[in-house]
LUMMAR-152511 format. One record per residue (C-alpha): x, y, z; residue in three letters. Coordinates in nm, 4 decimals, m for minus. Layout:
REM LUMMAR-152511
@u:X, v:Y, w:Z, type:ala
...
***
This chain:
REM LUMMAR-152511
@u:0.0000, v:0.0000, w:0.0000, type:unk
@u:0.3012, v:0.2380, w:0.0807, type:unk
@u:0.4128, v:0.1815, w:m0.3039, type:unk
@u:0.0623, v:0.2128, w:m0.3807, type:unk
@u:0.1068, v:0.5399, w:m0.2323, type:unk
@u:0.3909, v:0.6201, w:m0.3670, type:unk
@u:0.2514, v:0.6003, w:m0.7231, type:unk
@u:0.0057, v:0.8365, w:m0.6659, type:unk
@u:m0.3287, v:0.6846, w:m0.7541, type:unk
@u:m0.4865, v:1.0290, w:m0.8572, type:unk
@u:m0.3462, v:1.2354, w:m1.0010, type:unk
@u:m0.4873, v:1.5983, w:m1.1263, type:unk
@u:m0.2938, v:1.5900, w:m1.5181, type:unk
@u:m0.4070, v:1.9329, w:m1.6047, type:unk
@u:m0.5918, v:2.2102, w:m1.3640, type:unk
@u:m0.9421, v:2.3367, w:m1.5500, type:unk
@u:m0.8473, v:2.6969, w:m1.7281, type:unk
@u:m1.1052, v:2.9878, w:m1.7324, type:unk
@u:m1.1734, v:3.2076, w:m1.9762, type:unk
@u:m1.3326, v:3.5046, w:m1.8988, type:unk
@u:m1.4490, v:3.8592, w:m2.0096, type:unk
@u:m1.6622, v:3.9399, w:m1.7307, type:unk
@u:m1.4735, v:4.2136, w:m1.6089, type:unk
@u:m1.5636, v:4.3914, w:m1.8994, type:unk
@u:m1.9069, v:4.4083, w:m1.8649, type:unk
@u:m1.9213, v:4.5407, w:m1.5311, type:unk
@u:m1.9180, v:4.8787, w:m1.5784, type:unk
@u:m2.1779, v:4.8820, w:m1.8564, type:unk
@u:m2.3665, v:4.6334, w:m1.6057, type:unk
@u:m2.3708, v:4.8632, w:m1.3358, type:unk
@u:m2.4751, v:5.1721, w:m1.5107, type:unk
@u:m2.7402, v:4.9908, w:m1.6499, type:unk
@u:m2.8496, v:4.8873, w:m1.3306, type:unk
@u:m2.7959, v:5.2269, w:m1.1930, type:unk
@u:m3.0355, v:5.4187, w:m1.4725, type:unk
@u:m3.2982, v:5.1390, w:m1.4468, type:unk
@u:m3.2963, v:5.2209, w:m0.9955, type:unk
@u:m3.3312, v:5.5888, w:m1.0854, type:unk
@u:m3.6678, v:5.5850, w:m1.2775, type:unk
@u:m3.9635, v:5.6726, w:m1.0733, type:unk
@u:m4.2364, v:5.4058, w:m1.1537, type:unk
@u:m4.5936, v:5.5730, w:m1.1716, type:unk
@u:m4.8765, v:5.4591, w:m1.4055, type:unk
@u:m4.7522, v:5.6563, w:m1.6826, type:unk
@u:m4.4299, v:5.5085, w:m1.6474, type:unk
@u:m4.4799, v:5.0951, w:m1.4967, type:unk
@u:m4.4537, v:4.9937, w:m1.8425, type:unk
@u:m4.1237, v:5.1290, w:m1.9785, type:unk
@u:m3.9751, v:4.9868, w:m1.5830, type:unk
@u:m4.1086, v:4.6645, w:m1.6331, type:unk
@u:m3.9420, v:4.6454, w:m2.0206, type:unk
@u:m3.6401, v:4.7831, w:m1.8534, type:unk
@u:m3.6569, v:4.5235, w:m1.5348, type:unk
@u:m3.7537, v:4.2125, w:m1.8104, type:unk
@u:m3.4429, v:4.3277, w:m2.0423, type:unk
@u:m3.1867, v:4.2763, w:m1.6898, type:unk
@u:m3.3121, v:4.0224, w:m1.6159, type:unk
@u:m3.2736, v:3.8808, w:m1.9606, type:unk
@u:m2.9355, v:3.8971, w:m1.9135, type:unk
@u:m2.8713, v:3.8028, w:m1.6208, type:unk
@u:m3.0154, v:3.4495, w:m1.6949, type:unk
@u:m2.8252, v:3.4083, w:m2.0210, type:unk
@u:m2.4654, v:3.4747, w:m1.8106, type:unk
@u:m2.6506, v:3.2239, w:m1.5536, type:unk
@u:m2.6603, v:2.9436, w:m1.8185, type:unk
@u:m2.2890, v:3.0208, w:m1.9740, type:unk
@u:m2.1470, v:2.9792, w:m1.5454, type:unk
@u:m2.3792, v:2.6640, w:m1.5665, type:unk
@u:m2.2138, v:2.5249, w:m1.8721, type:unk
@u:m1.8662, v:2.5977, w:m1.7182, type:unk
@u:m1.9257, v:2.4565, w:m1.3996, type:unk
@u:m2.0828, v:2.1234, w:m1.5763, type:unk
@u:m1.7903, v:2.1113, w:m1.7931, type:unk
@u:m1.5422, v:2.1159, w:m1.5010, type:unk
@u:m1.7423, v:1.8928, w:m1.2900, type:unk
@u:m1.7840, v:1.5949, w:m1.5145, type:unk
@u:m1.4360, v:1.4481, w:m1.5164, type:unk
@u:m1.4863, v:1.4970, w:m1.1397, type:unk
@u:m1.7797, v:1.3048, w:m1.1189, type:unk
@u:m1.6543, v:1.0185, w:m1.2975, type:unk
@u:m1.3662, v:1.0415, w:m1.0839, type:unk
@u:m1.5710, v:0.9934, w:m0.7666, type:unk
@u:m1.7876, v:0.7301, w:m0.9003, type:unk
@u:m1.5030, v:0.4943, w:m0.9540, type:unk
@u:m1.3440, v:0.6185, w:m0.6499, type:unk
@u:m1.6755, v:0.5106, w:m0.4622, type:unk
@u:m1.6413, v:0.1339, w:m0.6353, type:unk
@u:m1.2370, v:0.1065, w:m0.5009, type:unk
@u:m1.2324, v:0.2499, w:m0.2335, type:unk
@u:m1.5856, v:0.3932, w:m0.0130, type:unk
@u:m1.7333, v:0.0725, w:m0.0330, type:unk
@u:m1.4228, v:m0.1318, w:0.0443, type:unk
@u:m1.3231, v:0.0202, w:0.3513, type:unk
@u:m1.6687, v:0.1429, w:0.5039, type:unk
@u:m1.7604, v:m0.1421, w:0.5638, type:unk
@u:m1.4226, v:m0.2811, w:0.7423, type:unk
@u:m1.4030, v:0.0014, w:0.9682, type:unk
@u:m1.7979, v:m0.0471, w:1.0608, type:unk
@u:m1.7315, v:m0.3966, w:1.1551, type:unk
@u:m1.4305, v:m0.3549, w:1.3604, type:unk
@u:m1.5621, v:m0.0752, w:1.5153, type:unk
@u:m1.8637, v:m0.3003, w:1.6192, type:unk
@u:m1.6433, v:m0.5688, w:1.7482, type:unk
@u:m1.4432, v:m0.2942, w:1.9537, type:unk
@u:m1.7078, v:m0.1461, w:2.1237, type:unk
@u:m1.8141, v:m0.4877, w:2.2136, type:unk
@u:m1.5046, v:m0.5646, w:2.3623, type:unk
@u:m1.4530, v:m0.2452, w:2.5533, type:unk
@u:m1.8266, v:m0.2031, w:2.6662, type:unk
@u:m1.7451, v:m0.5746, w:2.8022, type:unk
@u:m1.4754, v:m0.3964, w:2.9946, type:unk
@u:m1.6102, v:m0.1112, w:3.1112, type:unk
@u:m1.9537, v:m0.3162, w:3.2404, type:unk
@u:m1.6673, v:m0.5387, w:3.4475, type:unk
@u:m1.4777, v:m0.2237, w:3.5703, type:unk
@u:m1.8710, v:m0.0856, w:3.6479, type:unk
@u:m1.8828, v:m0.4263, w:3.8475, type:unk
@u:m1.6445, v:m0.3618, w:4.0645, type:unk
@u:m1.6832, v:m0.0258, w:4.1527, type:unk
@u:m2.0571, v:m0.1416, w:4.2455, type:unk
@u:m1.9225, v:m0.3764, w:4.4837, type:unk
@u:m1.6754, v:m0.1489, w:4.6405, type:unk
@u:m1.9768, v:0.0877, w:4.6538, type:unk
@u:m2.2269, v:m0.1346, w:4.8269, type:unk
@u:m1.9542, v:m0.2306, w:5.0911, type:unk
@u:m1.8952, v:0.1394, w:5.1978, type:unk
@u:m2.2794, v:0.1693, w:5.2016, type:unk
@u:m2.2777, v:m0.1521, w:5.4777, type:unk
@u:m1.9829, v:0.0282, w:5.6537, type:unk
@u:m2.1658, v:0.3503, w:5.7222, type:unk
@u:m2.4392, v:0.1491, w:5.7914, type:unk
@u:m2.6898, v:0.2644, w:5.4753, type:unk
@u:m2.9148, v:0.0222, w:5.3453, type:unk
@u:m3.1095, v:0.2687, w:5.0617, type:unk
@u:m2.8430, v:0.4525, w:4.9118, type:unk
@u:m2.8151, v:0.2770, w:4.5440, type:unk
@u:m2.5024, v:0.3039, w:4.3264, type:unk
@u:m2.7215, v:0.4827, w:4.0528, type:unk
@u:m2.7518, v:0.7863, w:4.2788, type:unk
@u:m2.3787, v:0.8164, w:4.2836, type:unk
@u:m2.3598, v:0.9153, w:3.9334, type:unk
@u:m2.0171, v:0.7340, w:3.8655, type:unk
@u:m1.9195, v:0.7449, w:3.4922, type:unk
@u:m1.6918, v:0.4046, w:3.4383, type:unk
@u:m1.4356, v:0.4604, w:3.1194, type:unk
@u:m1.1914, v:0.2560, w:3.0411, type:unk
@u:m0.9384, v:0.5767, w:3.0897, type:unk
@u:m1.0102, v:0.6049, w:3.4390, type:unk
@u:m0.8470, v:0.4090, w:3.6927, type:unk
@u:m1.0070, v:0.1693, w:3.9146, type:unk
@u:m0.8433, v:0.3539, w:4.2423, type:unk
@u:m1.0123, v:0.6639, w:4.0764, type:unk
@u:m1.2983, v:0.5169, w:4.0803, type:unk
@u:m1.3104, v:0.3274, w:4.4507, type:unk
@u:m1.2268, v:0.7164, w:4.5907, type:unk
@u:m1.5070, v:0.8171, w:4.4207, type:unk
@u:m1.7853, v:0.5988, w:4.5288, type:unk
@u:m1.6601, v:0.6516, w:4.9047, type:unk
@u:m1.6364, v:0.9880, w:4.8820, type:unk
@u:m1.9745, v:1.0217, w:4.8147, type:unk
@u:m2.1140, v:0.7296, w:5.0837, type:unk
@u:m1.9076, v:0.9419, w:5.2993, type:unk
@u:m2.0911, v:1.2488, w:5.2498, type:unk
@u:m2.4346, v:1.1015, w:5.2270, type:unk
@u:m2.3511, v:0.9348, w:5.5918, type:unk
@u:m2.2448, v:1.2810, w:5.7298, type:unk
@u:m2.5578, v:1.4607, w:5.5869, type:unk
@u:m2.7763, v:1.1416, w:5.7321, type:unk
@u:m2.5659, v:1.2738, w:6.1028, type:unk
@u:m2.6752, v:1.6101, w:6.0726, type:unk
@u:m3.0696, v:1.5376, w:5.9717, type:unk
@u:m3.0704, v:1.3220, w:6.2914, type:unk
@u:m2.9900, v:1.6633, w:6.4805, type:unk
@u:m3.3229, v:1.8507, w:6.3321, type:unk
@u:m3.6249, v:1.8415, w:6.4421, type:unk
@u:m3.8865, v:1.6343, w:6.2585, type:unk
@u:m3.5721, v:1.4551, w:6.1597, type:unk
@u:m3.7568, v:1.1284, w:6.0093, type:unk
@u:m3.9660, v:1.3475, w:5.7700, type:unk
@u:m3.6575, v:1.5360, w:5.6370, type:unk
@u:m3.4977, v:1.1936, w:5.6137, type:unk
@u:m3.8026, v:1.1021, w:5.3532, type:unk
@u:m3.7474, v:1.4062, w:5.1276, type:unk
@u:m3.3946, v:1.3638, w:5.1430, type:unk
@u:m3.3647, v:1.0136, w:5.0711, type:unk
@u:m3.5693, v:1.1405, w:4.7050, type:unk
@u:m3.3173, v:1.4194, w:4.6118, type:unk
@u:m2.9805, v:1.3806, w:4.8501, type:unk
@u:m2.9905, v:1.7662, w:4.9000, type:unk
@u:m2.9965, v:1.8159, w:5.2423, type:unk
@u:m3.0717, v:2.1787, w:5.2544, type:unk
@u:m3.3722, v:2.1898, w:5.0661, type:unk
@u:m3.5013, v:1.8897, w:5.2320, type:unk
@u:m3.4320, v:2.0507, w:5.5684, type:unk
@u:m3.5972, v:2.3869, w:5.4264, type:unk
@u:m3.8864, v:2.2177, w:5.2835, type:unk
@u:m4.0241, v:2.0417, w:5.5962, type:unk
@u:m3.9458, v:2.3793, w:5.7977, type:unk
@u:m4.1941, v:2.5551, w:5.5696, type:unk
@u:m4.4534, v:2.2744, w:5.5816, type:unk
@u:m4.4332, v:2.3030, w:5.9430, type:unk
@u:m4.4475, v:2.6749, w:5.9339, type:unk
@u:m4.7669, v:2.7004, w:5.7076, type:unk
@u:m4.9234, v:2.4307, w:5.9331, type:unk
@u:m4.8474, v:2.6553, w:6.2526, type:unk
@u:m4.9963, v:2.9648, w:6.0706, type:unk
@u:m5.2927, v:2.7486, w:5.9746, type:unk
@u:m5.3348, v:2.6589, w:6.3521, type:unk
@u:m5.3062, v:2.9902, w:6.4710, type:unk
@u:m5.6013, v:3.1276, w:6.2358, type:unk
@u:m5.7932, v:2.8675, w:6.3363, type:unk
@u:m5.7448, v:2.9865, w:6.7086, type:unk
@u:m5.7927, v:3.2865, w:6.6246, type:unk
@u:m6.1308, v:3.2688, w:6.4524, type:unk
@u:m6.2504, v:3.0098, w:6.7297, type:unk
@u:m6.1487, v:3.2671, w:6.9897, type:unk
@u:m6.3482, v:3.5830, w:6.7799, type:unk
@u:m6.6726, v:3.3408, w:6.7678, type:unk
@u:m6.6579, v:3.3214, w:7.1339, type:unk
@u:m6.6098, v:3.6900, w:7.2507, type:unk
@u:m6.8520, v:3.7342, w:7.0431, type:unk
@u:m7.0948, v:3.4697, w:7.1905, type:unk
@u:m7.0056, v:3.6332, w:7.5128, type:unk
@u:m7.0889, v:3.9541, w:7.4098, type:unk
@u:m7.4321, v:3.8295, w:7.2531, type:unk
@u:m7.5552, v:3.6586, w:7.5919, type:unk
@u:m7.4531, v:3.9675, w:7.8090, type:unk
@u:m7.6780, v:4.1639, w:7.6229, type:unk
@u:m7.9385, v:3.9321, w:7.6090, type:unk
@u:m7.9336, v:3.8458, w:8.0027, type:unk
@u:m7.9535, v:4.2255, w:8.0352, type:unk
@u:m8.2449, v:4.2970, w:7.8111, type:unk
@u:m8.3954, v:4.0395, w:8.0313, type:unk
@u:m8.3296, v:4.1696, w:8.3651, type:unk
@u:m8.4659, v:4.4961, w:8.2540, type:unk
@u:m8.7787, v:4.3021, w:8.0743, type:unk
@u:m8.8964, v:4.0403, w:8.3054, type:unk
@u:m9.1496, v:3.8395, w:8.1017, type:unk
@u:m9.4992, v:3.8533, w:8.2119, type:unk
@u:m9.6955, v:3.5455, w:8.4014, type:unk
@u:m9.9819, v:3.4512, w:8.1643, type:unk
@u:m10.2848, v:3.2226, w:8.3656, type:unk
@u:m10.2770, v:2.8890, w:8.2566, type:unk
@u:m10.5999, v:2.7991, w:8.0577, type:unk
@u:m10.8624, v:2.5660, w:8.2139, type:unk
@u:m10.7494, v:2.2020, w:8.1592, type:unk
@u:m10.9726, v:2.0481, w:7.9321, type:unk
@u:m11.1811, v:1.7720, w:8.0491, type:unk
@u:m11.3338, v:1.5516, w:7.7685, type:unk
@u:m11.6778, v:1.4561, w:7.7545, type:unk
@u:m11.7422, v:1.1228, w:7.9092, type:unk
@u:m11.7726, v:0.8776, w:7.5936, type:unk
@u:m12.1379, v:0.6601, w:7.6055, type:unk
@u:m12.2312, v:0.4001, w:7.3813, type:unk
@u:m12.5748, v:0.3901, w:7.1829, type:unk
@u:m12.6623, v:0.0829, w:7.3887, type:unk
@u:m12.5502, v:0.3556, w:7.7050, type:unk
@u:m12.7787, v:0.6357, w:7.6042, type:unk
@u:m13.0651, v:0.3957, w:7.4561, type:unk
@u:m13.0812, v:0.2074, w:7.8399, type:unk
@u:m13.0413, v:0.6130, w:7.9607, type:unk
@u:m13.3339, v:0.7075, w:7.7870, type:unk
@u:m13.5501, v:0.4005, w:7.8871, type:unk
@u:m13.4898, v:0.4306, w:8.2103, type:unk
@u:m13.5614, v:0.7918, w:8.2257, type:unk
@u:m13.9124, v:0.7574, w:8.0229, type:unk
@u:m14.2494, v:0.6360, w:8.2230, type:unk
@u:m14.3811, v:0.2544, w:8.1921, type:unk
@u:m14.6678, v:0.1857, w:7.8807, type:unk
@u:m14.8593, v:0.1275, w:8.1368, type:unk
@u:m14.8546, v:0.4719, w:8.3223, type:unk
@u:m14.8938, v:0.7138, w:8.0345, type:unk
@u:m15.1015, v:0.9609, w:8.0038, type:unk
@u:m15.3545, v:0.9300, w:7.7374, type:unk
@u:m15.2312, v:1.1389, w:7.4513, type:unk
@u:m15.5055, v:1.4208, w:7.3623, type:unk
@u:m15.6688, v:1.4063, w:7.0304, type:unk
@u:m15.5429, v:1.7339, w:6.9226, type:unk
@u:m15.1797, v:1.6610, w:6.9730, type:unk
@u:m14.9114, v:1.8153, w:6.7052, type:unk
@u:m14.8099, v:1.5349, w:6.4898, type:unk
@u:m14.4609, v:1.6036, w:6.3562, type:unk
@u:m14.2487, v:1.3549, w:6.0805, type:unk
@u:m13.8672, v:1.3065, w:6.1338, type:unk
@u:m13.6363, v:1.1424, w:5.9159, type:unk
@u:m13.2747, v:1.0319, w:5.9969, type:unk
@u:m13.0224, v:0.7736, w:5.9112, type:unk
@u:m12.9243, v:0.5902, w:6.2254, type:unk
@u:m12.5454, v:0.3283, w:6.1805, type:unk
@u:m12.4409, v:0.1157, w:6.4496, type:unk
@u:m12.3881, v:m0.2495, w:6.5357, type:unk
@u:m12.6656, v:m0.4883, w:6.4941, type:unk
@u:m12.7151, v:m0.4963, w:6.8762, type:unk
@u:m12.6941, v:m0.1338, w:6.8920, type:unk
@u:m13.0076, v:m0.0893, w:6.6125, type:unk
@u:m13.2085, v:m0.3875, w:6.7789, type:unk
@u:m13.1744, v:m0.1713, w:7.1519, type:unk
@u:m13.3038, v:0.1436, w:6.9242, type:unk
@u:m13.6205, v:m0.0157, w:6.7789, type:unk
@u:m13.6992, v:m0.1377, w:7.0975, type:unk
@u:m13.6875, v:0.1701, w:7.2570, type:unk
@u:m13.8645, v:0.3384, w:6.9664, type:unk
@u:m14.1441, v:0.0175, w:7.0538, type:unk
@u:m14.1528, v:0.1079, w:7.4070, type:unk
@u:m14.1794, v:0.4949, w:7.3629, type:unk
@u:m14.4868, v:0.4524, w:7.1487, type:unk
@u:m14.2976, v:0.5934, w:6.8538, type:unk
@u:m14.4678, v:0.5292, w:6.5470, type:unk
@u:m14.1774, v:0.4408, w:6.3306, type:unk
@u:m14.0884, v:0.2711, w:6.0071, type:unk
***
């Protein structure tokens, strides 16, 4: 490959050459260009600007297309160049250097996951040491490389176990030390976890106090709403009112009670008076309910009264 080298597989035989007048229209370019931005465009006028813009602009696209033609002519020995260079050469070593790449990331990933191993375990047995049982090696944020050392590494995970055990020392000084523990054990920041449960304690104080506060207005005012009623009182005794008769209902009789009251009340058959001839005769007509006992003592007293009755 060095004489390969050597040889020079590309070579350039003969740089492209330019020929070129464009330097010489310039000037008559520009004051072209420079008449054509001095006309004022009103309606009288929009037509001759718009011949004058379409005649520039002519131009300009016909030294477009000879730069085109140029530029293709250069480029086409190029582009044959780089197909074949694509055939011998891209697509022989891409695909080398993928592989091997593949393979060497396998093997050092393999290495680094082994080196990660071991850190772990040097981790977990600092956490058992300072007597931790929740820390976890992910919260150590340790970034294994295959550059870094494995001493590097070890000074690193107790480093931090060591500051997570001194943090966990002063928490235990606080008060309401087991619900700082909680927020710390979530975020490992010790001061905001400490400031956090300070301010949910000091909204729950303030919260307490209002409460008090408003219980204790409710009752001077209670107070101050029986004083004045015990006064109004003292100064307007109520007045005594008699208490009404107790009512006594009337004593309940049955038919068959009233019937035997009647009968014994009225004079034997046999006593009566003869009725005079003249006597009133008056007709009455009323709709009597009651048990078939009770309407059996009725007719008979009707019978014995000398009712005439239907």
């Amino acid at each position: 490959m060095e004489e390969a080298n050597e040889k020079r597989l590309i070579i350039v035989k003969q740089l492209p050459e330019f020929e070129e007048h464009l330097h010489l229209i310039k000037e008559e370019a520009e004051k072209r260009v420079a008449d054509a931005m001095q006309m004022v465009v009103s309606e009288e006028t929009v037509k001759t600007v718009k011949k004058v813009r379409a005649e520039l602009n002519s131009e300009f696209n016909a030294l477009e297309q000879s730069r085109i033609a140029a530029k293709k002519a250069v480029m086409e020995p190029y582009e044959k160049l780089e197909a074949i260079y694509k055939t011998c050469v891209t697509d022989v070593y891409g695909p080398a250097n993928e592989q091997l790449g593949s393979k060497i990331a396998d093997v050092e990933n393999g290495l680094k996951e082994a080196k990660k191993e071991k850190i772990k375990s040097y981790f977990e047995e600092c956490c058992v040491a300072a007597n931790i049982d929740w820390l976890k090696y992910e919260q150590a944020e340790i970034t294994v490389t295959l550059s870094a050392s494995e001493k590097s590494l070890k000074e690193k995970a107790k480093s931090f176990v060591s500051r997570i055990s001194s943090e966990i020392g002063l928490i235990e000084t606080q008060e309401h030390a087991d619900e700082i523990m909680v927020e710390y054990k979530q975020t490992l920041l010790l001061a905001d976890s400490i400031r956090l449960i300070q301010r949910r304690y000091e909204a729950l104080q303030k919260e307490k106090e209002k409460k008090e506060r408003i219980a204790a207005e409710k009752a001077l005012k209670a107070a101050a709403a029986a004083k004045v009623s015990a006064e109004c009182a003292e100064q307007n005794p109520p007045q005594a009112n008699p208490a009404p008769p107790a009512f006594k209902p009337p004593k309940e009789t049955t038919v068959q009670q009233r019937m035997d009251a009647s009968v014994e009340m009225a004079p034997p058959a046999a006593q009566k008076e003869p009725v005079p001839s003249n006597r009133e005769i008056l007709q009455l007509t009323f709709t009597v309910r009651g048990t078939r006992t009770e309407l059996r003592a009725l007719k008979q007293f009707l019978t014995e009264g000398g009712y005439d009755f239907e």
